[in-house]
Backbone as numpy.savetxt, mean C-alpha at the origin, in Angstrom:
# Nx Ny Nz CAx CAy CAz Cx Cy Cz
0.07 6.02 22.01 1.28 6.43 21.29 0.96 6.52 19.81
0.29 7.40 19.37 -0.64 7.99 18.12 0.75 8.87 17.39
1.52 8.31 16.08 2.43 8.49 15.30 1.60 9.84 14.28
0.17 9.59 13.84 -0.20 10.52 13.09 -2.05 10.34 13.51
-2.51 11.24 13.50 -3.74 11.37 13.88 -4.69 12.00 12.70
-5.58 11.43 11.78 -6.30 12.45 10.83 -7.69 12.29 11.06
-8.29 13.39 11.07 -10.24 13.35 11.84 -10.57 14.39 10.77
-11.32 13.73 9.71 -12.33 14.54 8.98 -11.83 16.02 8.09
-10.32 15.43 7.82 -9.75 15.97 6.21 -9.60 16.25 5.11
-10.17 17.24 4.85 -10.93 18.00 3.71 -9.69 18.59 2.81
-9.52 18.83 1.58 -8.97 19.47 0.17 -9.85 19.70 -0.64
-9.95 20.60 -1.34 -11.22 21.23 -2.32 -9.76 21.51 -3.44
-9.83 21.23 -4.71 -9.26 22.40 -5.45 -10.18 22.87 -6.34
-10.76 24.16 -6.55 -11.81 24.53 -7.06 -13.31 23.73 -6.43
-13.87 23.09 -7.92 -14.69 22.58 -7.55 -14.25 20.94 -7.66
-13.68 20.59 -7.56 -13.12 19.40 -7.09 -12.62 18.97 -5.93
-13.35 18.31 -5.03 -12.47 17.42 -3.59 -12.13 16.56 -3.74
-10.74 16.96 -3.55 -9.42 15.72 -3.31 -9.43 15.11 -2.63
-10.42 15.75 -1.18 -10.19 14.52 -0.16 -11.59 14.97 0.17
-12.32 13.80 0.95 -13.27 14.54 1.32 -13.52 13.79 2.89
-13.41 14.59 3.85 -13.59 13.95 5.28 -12.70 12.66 5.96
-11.56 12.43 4.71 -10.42 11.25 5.67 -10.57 11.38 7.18
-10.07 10.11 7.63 -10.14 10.06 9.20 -9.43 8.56 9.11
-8.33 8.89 9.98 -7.24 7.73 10.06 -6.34 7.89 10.87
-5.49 6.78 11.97 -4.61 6.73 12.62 -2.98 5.60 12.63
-2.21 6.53 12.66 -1.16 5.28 12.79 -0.03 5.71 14.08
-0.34 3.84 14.36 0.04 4.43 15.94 1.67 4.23 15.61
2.90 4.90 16.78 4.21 5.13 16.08 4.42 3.42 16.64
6.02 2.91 15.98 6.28 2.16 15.42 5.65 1.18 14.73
4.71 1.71 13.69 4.12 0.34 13.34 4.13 0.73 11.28
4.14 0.18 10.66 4.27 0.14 9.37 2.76 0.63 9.02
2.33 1.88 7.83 0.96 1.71 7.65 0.85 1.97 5.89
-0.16 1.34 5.29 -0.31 1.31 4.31 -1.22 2.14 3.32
-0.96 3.29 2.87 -2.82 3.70 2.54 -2.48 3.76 0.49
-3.24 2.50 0.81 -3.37 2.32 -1.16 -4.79 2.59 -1.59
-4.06 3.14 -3.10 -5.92 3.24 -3.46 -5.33 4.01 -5.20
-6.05 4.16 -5.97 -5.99 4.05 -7.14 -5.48 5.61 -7.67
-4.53 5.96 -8.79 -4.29 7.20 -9.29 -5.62 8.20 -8.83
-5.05 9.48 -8.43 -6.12 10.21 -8.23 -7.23 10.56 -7.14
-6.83 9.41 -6.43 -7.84 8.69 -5.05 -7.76 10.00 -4.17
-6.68 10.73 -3.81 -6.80 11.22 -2.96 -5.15 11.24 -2.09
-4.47 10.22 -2.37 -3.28 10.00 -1.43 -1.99 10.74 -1.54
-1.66 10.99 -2.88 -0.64 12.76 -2.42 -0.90 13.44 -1.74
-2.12 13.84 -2.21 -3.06 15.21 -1.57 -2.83 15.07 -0.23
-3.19 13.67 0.41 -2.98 13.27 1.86 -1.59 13.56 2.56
-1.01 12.83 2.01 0.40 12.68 1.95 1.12 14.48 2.58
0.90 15.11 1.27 1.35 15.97 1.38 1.10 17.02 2.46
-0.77 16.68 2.62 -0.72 17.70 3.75 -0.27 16.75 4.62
0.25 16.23 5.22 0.84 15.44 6.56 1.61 15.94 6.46
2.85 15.98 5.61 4.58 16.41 5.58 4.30 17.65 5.34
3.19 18.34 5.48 3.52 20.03 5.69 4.23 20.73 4.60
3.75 20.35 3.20 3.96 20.80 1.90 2.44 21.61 1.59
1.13 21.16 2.36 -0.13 21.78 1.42 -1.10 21.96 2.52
-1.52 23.06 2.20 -2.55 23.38 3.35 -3.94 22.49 3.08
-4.47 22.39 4.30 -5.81 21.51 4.22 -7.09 22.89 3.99
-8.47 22.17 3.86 -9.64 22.72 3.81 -10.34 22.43 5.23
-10.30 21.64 5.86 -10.82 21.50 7.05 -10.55 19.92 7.60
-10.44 19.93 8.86 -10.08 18.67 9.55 -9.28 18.85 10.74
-8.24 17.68 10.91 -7.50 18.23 12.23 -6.36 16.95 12.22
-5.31 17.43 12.02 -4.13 16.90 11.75 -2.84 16.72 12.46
-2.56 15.70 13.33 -1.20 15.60 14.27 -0.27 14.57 13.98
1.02 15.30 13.18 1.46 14.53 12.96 3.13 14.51 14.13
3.40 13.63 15.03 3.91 13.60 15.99 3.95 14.64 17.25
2.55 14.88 17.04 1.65 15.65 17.96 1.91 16.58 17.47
2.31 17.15 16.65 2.07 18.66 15.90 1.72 18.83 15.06
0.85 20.04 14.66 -0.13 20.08 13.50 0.99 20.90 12.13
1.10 19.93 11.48 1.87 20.12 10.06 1.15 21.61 8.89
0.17 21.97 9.45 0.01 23.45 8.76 0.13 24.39 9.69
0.65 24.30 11.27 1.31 25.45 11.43 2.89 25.78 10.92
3.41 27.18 10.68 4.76 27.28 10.61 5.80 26.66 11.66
5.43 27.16 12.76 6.49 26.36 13.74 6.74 25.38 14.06
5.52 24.44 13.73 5.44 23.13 13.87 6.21 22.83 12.77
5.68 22.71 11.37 6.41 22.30 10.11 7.80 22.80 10.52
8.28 23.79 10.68 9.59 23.74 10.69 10.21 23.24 12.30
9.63 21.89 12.88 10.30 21.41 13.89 9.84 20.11 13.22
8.79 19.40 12.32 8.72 18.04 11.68 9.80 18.09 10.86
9.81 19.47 10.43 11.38 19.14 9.15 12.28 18.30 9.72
12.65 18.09 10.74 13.92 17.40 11.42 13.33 16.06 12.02
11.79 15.65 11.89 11.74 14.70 12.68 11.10 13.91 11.43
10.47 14.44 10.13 10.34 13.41 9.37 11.28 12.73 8.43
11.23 11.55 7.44 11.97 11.27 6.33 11.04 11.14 4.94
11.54 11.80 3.68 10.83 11.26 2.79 11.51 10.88 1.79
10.82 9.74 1.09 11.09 9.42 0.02 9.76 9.27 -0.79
9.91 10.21 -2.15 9.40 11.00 -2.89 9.44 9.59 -3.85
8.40 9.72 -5.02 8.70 9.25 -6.20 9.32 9.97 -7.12
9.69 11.31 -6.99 11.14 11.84 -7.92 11.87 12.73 -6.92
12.63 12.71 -6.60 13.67 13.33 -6.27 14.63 13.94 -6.49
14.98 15.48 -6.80 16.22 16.02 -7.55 17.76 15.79 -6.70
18.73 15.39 -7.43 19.93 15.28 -6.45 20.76 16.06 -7.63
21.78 16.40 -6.79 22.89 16.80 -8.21 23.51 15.73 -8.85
23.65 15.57 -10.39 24.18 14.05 -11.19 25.55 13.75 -10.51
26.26 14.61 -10.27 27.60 14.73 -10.66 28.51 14.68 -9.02
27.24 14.52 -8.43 27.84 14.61 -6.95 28.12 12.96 -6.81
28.93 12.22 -6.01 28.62 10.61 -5.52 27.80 10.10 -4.49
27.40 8.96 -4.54 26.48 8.67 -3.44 26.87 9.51 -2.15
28.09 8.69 -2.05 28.68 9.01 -0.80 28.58 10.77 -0.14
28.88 11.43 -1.33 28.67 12.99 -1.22 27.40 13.32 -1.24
26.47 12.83 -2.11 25.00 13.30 -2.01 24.25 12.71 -0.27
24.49 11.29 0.10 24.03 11.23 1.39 24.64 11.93 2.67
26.13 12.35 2.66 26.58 12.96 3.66 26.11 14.50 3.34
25.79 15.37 2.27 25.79 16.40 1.93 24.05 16.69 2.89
22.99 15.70 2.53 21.86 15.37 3.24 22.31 15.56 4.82
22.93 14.53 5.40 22.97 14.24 6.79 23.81 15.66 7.43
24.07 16.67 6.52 24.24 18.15 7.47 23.23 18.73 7.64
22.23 18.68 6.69 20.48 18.89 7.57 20.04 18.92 8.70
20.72 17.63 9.54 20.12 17.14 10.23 20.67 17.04 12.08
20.38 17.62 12.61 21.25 17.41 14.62 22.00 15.95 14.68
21.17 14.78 14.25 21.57 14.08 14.72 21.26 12.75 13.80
22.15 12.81 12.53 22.02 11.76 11.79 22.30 10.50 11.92
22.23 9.51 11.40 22.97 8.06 10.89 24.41 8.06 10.29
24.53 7.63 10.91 25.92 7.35 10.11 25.85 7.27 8.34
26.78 7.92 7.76 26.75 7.97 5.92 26.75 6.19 5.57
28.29 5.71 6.44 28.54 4.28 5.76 27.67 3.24 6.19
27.12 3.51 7.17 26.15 2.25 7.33 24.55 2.38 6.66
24.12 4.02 6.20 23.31 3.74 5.55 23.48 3.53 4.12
24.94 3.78 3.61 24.93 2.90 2.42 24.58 1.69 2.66
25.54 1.37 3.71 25.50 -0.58 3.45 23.89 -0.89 3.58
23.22 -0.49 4.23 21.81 -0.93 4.75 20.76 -0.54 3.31
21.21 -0.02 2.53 20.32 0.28 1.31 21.27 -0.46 0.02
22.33 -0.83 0.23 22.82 -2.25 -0.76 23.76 -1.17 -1.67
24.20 -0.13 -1.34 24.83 0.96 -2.40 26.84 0.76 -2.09
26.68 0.25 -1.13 28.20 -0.02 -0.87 29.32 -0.03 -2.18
28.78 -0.65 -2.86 29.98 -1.22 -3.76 29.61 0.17 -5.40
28.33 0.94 -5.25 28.19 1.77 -5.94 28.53 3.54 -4.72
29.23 3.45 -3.52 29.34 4.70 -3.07 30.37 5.77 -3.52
31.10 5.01 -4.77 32.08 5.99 -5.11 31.36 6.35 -6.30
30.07 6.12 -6.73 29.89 6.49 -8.40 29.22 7.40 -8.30
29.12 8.61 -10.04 28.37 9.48 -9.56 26.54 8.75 -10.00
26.32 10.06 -9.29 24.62 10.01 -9.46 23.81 9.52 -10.86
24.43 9.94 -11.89 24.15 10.20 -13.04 24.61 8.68 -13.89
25.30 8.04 -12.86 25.78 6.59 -13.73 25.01 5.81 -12.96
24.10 5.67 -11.92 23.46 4.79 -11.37 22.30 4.45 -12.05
21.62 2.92 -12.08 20.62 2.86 -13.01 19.37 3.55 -11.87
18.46 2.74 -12.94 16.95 3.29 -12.12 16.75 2.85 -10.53
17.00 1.44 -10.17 16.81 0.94 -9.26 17.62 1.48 -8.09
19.49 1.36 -8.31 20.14 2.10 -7.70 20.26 3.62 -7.24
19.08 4.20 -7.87 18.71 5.85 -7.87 17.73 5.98 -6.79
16.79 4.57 -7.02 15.79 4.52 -6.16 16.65 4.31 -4.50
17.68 3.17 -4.81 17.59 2.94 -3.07 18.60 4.49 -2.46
19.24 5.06 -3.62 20.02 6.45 -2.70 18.29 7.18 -2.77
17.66 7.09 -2.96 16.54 8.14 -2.49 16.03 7.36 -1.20
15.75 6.20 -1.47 15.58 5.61 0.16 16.66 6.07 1.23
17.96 6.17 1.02 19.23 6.69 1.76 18.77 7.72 2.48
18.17 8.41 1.25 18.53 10.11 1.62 17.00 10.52 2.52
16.25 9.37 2.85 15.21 9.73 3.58 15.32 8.93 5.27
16.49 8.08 4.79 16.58 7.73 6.36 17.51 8.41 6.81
18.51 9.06 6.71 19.87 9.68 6.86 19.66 10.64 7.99
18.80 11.43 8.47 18.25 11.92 9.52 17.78 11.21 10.81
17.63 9.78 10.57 17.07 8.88 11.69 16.12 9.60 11.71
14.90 9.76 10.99 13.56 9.86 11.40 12.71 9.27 12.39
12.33 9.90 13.30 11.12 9.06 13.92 9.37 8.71 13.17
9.46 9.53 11.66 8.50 9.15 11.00 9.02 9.04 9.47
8.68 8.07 8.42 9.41 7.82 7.16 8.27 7.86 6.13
7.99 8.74 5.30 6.79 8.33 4.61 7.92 8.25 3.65
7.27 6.80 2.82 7.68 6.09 1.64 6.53 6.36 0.56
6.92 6.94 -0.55 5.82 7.10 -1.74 6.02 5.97 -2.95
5.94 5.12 -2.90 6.56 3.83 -4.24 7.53 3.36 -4.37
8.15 3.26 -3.11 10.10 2.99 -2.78 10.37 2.02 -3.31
9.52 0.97 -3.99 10.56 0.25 -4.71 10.14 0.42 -6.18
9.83 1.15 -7.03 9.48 1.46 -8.53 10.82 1.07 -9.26
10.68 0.35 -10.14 11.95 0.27 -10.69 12.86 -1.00 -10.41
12.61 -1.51 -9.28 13.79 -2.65 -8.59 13.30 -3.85 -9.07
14.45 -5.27 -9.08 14.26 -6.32 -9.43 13.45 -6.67 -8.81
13.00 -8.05 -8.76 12.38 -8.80 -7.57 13.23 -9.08 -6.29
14.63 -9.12 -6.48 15.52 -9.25 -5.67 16.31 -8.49 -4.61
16.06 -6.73 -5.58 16.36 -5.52 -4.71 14.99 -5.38 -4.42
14.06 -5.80 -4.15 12.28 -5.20 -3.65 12.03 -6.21 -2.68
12.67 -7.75 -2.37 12.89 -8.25 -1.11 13.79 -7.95 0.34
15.26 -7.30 -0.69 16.15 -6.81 -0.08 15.46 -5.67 0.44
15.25 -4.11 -0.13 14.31 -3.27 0.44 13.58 -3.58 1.58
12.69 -4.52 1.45 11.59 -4.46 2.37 12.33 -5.44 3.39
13.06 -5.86 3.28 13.90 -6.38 4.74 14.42 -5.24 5.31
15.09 -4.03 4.88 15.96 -2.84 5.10 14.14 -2.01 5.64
13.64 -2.02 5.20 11.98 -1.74 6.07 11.90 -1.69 7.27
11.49 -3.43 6.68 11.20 -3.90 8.28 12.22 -3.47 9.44
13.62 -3.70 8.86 14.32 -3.15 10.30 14.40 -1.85 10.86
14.20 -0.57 10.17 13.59 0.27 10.38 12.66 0.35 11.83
10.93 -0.42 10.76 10.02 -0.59 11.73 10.68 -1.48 13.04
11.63 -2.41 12.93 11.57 -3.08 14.47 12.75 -2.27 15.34
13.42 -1.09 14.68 14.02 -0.04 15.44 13.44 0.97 15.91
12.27 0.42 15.60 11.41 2.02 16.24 10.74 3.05 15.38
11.12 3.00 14.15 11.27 3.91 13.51 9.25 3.63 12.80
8.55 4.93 12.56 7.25 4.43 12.17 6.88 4.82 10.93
6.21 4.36 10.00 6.69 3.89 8.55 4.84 4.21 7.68
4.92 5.31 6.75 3.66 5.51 6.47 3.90 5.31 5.19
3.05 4.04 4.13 3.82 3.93 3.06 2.61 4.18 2.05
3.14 3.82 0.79 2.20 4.13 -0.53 2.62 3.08 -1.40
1.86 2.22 -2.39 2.63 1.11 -3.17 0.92 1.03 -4.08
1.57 0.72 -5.25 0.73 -0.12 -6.09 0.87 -1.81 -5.88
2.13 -2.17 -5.43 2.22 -3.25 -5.70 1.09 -4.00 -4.10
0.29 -4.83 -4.50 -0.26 -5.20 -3.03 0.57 -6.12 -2.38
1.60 -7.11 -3.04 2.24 -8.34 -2.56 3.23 -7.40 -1.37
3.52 -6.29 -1.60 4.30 -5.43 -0.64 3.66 -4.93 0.34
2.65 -4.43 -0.05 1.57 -3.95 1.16 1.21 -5.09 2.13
1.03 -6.23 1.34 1.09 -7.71 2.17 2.47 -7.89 3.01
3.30 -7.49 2.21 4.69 -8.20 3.12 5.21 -7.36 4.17
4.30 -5.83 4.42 5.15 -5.33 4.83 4.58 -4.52 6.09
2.70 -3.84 6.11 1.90 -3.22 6.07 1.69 -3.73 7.85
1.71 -3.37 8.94 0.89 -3.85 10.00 -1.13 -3.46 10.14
-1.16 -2.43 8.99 -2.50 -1.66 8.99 -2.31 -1.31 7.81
-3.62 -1.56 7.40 -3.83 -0.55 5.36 -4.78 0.05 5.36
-5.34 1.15 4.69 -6.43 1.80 4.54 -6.69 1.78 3.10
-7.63 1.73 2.44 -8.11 2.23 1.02 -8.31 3.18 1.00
-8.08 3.98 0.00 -8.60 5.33 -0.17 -9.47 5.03 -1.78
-10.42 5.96 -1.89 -11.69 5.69 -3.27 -11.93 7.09 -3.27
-11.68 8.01 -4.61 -12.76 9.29 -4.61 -12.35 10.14 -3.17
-11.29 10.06 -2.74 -11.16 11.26 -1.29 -11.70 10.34 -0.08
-12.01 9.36 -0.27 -12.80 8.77 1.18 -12.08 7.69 1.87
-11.64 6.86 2.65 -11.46 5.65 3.23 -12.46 4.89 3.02
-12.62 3.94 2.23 -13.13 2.85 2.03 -13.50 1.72 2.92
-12.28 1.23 3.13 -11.92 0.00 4.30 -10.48 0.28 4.91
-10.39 0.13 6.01 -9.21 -0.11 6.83 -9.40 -1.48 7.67
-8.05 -2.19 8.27 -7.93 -3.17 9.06 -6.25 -3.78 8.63
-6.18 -5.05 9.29 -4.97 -5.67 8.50 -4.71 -6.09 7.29
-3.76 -6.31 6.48 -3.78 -7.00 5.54 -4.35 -8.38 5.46
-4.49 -8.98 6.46 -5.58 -10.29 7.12 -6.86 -10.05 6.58
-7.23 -9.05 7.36 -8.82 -8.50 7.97 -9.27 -7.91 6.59
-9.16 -6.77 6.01 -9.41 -5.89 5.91 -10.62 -6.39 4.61
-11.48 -5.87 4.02 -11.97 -5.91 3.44 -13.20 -7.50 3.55
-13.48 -8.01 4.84 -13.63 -9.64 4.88 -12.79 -10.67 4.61
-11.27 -10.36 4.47 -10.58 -11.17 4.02 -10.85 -12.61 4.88
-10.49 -12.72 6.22 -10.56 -13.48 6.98 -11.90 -14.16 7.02
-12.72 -13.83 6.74 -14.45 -14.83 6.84 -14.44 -15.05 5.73
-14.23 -14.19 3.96 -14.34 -14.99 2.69 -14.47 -16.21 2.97
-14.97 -17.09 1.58 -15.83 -18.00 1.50 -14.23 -18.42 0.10
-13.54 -19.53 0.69 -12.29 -20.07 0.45 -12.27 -20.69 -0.80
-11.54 -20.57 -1.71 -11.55 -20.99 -3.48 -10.38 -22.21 -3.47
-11.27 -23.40 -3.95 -10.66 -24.37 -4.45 -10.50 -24.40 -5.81
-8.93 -24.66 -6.60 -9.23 -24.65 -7.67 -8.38 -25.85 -8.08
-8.62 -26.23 -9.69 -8.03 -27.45 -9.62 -8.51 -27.96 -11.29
-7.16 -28.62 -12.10 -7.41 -28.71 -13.01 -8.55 -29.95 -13.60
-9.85 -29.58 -14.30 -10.58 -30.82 -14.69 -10.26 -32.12 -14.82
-10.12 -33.05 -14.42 -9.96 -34.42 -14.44 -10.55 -34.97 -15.61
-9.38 -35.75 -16.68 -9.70 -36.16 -17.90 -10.85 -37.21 -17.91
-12.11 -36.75 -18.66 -13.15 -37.54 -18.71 -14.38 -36.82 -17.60
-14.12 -36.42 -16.52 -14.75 -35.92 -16.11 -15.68 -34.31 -16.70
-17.03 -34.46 -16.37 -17.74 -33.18 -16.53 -18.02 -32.38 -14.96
-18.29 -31.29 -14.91 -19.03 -30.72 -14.22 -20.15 -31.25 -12.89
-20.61 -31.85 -13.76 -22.33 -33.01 -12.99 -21.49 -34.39 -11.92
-19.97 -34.19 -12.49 -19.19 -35.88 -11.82 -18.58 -35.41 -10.39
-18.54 -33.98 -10.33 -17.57 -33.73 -9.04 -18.31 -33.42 -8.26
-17.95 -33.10 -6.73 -18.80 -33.76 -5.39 -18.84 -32.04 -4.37
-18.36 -31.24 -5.83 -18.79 -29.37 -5.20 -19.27 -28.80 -6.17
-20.31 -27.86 -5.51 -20.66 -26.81 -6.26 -19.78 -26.04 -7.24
-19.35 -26.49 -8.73 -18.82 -25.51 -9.54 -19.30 -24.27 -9.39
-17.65 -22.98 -9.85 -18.64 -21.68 -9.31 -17.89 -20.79 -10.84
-17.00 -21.89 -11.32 -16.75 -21.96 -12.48 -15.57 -22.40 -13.43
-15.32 -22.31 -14.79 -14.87 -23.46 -15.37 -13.94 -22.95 -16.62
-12.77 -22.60 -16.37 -11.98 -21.64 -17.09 -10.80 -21.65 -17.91
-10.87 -21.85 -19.20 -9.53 -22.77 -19.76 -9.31 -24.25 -19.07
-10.40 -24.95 -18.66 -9.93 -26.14 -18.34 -9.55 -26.37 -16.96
-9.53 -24.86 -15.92 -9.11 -25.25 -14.53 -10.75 -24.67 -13.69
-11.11 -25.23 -13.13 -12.40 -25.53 -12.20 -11.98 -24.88 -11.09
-13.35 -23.94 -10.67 -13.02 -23.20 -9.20 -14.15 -23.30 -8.59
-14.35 -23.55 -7.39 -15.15 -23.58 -6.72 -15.27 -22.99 -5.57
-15.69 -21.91 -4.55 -16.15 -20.84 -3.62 -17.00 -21.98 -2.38
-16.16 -22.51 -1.37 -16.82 -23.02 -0.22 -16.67 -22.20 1.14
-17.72 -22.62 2.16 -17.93 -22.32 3.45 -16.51 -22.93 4.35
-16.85 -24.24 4.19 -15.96 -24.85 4.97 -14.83 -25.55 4.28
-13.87 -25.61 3.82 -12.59 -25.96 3.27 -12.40 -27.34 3.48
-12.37 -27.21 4.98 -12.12 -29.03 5.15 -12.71 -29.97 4.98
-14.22 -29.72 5.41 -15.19 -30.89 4.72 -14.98 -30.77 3.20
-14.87 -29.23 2.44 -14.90 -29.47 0.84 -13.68 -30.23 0.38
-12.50 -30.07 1.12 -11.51 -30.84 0.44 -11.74 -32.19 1.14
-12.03 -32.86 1.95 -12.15 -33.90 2.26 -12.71 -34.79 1.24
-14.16 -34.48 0.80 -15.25 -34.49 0.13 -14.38 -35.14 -1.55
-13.53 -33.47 -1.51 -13.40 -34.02 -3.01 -11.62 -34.93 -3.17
-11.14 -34.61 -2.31 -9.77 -35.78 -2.68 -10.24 -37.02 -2.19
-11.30 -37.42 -1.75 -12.01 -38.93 -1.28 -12.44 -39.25 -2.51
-13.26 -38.73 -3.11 -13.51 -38.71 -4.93 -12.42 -38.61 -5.64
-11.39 -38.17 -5.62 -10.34 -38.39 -6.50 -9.62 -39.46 -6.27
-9.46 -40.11 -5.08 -9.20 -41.24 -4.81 -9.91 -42.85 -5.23
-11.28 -42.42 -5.18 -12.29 -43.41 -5.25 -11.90 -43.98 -6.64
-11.56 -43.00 -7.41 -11.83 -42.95 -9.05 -10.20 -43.09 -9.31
-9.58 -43.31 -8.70 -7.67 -43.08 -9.24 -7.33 -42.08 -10.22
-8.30 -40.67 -9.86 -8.09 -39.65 -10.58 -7.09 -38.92 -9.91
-6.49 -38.16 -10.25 -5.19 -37.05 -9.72 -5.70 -35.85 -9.83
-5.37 -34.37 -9.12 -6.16 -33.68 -8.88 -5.25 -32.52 -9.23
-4.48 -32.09 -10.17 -3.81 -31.33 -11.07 -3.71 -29.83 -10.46
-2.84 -29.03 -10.39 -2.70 -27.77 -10.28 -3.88 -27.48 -8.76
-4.11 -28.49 -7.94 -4.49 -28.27 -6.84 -4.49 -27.23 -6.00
-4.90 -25.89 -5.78 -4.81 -24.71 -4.83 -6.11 -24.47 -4.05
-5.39 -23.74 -2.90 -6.53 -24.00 -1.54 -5.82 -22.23 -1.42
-7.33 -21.21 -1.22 -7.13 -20.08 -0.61 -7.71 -19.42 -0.27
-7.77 -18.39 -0.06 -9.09 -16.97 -0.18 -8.94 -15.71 -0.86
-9.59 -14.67 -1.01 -9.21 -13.78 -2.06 -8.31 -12.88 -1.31
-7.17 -12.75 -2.31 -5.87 -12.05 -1.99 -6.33 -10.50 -1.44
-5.18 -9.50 -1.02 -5.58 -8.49 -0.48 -5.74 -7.57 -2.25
-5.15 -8.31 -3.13 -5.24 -7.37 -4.28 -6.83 -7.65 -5.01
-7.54 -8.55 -4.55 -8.53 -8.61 -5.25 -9.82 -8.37 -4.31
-9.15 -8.12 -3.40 -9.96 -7.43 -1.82 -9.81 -5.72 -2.56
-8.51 -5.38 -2.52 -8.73 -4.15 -3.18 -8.79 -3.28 -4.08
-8.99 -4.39 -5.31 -9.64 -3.93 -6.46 -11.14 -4.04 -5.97
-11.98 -5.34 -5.47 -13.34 -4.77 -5.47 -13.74 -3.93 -4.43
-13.01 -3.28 -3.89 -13.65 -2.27 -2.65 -13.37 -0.82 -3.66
-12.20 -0.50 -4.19 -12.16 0.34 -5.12 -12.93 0.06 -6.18
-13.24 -0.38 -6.81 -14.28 -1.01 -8.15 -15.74 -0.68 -7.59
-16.21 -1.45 -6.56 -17.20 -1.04 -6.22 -17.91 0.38 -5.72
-16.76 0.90 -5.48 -16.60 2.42 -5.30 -17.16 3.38 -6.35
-16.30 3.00 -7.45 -16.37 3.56 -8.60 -17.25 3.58 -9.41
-18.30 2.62 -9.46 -19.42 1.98 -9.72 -20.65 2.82 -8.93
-20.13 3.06 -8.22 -21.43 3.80 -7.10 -21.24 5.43 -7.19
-19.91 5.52 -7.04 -19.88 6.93 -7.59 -19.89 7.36 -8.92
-20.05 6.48 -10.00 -20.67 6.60 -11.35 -22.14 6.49 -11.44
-22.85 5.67 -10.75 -24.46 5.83 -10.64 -24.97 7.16 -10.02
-24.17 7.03 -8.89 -24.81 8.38 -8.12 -24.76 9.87 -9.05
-23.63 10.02 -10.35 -23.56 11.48 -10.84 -24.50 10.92 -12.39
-24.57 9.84 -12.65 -25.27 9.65 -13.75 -26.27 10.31 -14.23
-26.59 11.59 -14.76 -28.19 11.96 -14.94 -29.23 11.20 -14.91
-29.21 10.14 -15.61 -30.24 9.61 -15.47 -30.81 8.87 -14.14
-29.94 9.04 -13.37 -30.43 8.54 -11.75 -30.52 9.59 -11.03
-30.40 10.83 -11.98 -30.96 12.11 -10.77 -32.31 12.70 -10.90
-32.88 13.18 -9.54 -34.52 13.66 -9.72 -34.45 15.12 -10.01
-34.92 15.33 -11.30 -35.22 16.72 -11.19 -35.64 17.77 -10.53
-35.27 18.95 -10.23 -35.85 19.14 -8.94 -37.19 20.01 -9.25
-37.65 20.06 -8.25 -39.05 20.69 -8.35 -40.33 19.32 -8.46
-39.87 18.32 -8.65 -40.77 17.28 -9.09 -40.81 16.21 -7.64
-41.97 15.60 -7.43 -41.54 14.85 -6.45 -42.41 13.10 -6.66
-42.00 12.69 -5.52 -41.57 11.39 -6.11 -43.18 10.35 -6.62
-43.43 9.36 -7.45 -44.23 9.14 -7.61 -44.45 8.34 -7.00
């Protein structure tokens, strides 16, 4: 039950590839994540899926139909949802009028009043467009992409703009989505969202997939080598504690172990021994955001050596 299928997805513009050979799947009802840095490649993606941009080569099904034929695109029109990072609505229309004005698009919409209530706009459905702040603009664009009951929702940065409080709320209004069935292809800078929300993520680097897996998995998350950190103990140096320092930073000490439990065992038995206290104490592994900064970083690094002149062989010359 394959929601979107991509095998070896090519974009050229000029002499520039936007994408170069993607290959990725998301199976339907499941939430999927594909982050990766300005430029990476993921509009470009994006777009050819929702049948806005023709590809260069590959092979593309998105709810088993290929989104650069005409007939197809105009039968996804009714089966996808989007929410765009800008969206034109008329100012002057009201929620209430701009989402029902949407749901005549569509055979067989959602109800108008319950997708207010479900995007938190209730008590703003009589205002116009043009008096809503940023955040409240954002969730009628979330509205206006579920309002069709999509069986596919691509989200492009759906919560830009929102408190911390409307970006929990959101991603609860998500998830229920995903546990209605509904299958959910998203985009975020923020990773704590891609964490909270993501059943599968992909990186994208330079047009390519990097790493895919869970927000768990993906990048070695799950085998990393687990960071104790913990503020220096007054009087203590470096040479007094009972782990490998891996380093020593404004005063809070981190250390990179195999095994967690013998290391914490090890060292709160020493903090005990000594009636030392063990300050700002944290036990973890590296987050998915620092999983995917160095898979992108390292990327970038390699695809800066590789065009560097000075690491290229002239040709005609051969090797010594």
């Amino acid at each position: 039950m394959t929601a979107v299928a991509v095998d070896g997805l090519r974009k050229s513009y000029g002499d520039h590839e936007a994408v170069g050979g993607v290959s990725f799947s998301v199976e339907r009802g499941e939430i999927f994540a594909l982050l990766g840095p300005n430029g990476a490649g993921k509009t470009t993606t994006l777009e050819i899926l929702e049948g806005f941009r023709s590809r260069d080569g590959g092979t593309v099904e998105v709810l088993g139909r290929d989104p650069g034929r005409r007939a197809d695109s105009r039968w996804l029109r009714r089966q996808i949802g989007l929410v765009l990072q800008d969206i034109a609505v008329e100012p002057y229309l009201t929620v209430r009028e701009t989402i029902a004005r949407n749901a005549g698009y569509y055979p067989c919409p959602r109800d108008v009043g319950e997708v207010i209530d479900l995007v938190g706009l209730t008590e703003k459905k009589g205002a116009k467009v043009k008096d809503l702040s940023g955040g409240q603009k954002r969730r009628l664009d979330l509205a206006l992409g579920m309002i069709g009951d999509p069986q596919l929702l691509f989200l492009d940065e759906p919560t830009t703009g929102f408190d911390p409080s409307a970006r929990r709320g959101a991603w609860d209004v998500v998830r229920n989505l995903r546990d209605a069935g509904t299958t959910i292809m998203l985009t975020t800078h923020y990773m704590d969202e891609a964490q909270a929300l993501a059943d599968n993520v992909a990186v994208i680097a330079a047009g390519r997939i990097v790493a895919e897996g869970t927000p768990a998995t993906i990048g070695g998350r799950d085998s990393a080598r687990t960071r104790i950190s913990f503020a220096m103990p007054a009087g203590a140096v470096a040479s007094d504690l009972p782990l490998t320092v891996t380093a020593i930073e404004a005063g809070t000490v981190t250390a990179e172990v195999d095994d967690s439990t013998a290391a914490l065992h090890e060292l709160t038995g020493w903090a005990l021994r000594r009636d030392t206290p063990l300050e700002r104490l944290t036990v973890d592994r590296p987050s998915l955001e620092d999983v995917y900064l160095s898979l992108t970083g390292a990327h970038a690094a390699q695809e800066e050596s590789s065009s560097s002149p000075a690491r290229r062989r002239r040709p005609g010359r051969s090797r010594s």
